[in-house]
C-alpha positions as CSV (number, residue, x, y, z in Angstrom):
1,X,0.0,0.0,0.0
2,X,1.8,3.3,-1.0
3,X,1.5,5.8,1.8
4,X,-1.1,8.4,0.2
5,X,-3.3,5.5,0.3
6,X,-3.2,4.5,4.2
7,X,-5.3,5.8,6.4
8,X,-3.0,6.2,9.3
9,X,-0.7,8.0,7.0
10,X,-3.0,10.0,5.8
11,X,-4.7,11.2,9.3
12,X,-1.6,11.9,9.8
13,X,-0.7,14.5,7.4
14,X,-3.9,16.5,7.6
15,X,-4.2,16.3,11.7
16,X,-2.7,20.0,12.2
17,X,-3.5,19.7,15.6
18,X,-1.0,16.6,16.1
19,X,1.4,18.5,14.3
20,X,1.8,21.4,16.4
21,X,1.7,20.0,19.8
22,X,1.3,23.9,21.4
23,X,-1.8,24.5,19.7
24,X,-3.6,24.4,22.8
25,X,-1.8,27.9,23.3
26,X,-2.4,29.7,20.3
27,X,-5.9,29.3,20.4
28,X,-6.2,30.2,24.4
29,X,-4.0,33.4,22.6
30,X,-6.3,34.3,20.0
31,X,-9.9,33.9,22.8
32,X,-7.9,36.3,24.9
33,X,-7.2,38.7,22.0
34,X,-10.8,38.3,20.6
35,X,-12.4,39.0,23.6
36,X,-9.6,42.0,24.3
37,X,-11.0,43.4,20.7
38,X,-15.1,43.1,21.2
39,X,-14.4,45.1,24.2
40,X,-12.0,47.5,23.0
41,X,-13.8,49.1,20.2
42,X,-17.5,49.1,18.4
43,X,-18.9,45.8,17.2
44,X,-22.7,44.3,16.1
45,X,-22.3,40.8,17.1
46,X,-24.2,38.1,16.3
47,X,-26.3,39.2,12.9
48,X,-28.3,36.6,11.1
49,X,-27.3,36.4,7.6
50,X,-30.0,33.1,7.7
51,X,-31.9,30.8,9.1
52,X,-29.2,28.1,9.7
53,X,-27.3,26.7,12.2
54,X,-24.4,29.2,12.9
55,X,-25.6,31.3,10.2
56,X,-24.5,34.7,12.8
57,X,-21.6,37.4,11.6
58,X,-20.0,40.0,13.8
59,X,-19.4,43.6,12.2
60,X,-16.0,45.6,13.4
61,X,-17.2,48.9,11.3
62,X,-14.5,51.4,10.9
63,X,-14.4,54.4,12.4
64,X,-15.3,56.3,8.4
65,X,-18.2,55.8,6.4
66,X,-17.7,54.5,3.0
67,X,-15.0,52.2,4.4
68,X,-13.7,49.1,2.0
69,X,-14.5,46.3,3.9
70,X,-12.8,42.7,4.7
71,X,-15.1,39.8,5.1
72,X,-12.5,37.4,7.1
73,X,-13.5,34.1,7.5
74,X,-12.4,31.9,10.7
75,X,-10.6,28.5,10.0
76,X,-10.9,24.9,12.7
77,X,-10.3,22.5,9.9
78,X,-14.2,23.0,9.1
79,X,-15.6,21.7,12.1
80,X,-13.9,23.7,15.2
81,X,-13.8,27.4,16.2
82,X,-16.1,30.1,15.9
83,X,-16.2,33.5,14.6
84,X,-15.8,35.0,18.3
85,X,-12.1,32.8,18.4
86,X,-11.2,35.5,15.7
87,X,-11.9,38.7,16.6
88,X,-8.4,39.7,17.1
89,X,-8.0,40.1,13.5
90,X,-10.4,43.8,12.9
91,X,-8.3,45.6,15.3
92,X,-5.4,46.3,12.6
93,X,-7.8,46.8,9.8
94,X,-10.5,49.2,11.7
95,X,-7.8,51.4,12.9
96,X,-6.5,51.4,8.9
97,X,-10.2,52.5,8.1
98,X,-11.5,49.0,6.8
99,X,-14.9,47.6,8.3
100,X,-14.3,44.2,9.3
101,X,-17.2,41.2,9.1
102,X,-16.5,37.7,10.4
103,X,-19.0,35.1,9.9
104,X,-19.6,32.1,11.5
105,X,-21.1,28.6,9.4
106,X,-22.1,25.6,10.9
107,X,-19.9,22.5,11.8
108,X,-18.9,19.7,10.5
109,X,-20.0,16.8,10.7
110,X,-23.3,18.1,12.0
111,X,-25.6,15.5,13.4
112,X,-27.0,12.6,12.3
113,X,-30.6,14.7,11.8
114,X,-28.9,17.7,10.5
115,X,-25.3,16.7,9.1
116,X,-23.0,19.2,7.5
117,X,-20.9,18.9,5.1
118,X,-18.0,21.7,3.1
119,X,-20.5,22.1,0.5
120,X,-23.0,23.3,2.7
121,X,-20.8,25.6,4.7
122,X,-19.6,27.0,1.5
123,X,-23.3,28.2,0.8
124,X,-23.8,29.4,3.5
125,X,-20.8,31.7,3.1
126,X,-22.5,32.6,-0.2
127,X,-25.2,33.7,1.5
128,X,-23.1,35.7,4.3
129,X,-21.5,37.6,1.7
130,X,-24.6,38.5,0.0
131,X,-25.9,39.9,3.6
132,X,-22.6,41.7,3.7
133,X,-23.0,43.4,-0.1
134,X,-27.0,44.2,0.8
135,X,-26.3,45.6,4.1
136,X,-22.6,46.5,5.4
137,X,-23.7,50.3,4.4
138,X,-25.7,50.3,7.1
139,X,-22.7,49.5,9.4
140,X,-20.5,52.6,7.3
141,X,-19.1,49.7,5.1
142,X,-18.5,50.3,1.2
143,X,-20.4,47.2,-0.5
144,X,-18.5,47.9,-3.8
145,X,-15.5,47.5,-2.1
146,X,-15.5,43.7,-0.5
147,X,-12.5,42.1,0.2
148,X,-12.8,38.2,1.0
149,X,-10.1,36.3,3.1
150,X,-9.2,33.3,5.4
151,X,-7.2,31.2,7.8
152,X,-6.8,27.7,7.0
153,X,-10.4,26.4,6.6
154,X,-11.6,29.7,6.0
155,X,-8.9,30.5,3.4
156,X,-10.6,27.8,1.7
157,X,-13.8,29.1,1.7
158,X,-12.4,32.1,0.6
159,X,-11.3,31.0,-2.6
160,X,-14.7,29.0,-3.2
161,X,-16.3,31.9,-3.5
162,X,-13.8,33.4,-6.1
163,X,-15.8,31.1,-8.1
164,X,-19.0,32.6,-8.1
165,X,-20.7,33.8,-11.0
166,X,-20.4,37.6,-11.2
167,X,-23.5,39.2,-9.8
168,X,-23.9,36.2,-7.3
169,X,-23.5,38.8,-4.6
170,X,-24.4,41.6,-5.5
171,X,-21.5,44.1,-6.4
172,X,-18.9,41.6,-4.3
């Protein structure tokens, strides 16, 4: 069996956490940070952008209207963290003038009567950058100006939605 098609080997190679035996720290780093950043400065948490399990964004609006604005979207290997784990990341940009949205999506796997898979999160990240073009200028954010980016997970998602038709969100 050639090692890209064991199991073991495999789990192996994509288990970050097992990798970096300190993760335990960073993310204990980045909760502190977050909730250092929600207190520190102007937020709307928790905004539906749907119906859907998770489907909640935070908005970090700058302190100009007609800001560009980053839509930053949180990694956990698609089924860990949250969007309140990332918080730490508007700080830089809302001081620079940039509104800052993080959403959250739902977990995989789910459950067995509502399972979740990277398909699905990746709609619904579709549908939170929609909410972000329709509404941001309500929060002083620039909906012709969207900028879309991610860690790990999120990076992915990120780039998924590169692939949208133009006009899928409006103006994004």
């Amino acid at each position: 069996m050639a090692p890209h098609d064991d199991p073991a080997w495999l789990d192996s190679m994509y288990n970050n956490r097992a990798r970096v035996p300190g993760h335990p720290a960073y993310f204990a780093r980045w909760a502190a940070a977050s909730a250092e950043a929600r207190a520190a400065q102007p937020a709307t948490l928790d905004l539906r952008y749907g119906e859907g399990t998770n489907e909640t964004l935070d908005v970090f609006p700058a302190a100009v209207t007609g800001a560009p604005v980053l839509v930053f979207i949180h990694g956990g290997y698609w089924r860990s963290l949250d969007k309140s784990d990332h918080s730490f990341v508007a700080p830089p940009f809302t001081t620079q003038g940039v509104c800052v949205v993080v959403p959250n999506y739902a977990l995989c796997p789910g459950t067995a009567a509502q399972p979740v898979t990277i398909p699905d999160i990746a709609l619904q990240m579709v549908k939170a950058l929609d909410w972000t073009a329709r509404h941001i200028a309500h929060h002083g954010g620039d909906s012709r100006r969207i900028t879309v980016a991610g860690h790990s997970a999120g990076g992915h998602l990120a780039a998924m939605l590169l692939s949208l038709p133009q006009g899928a969100a409006r103006n994004a």
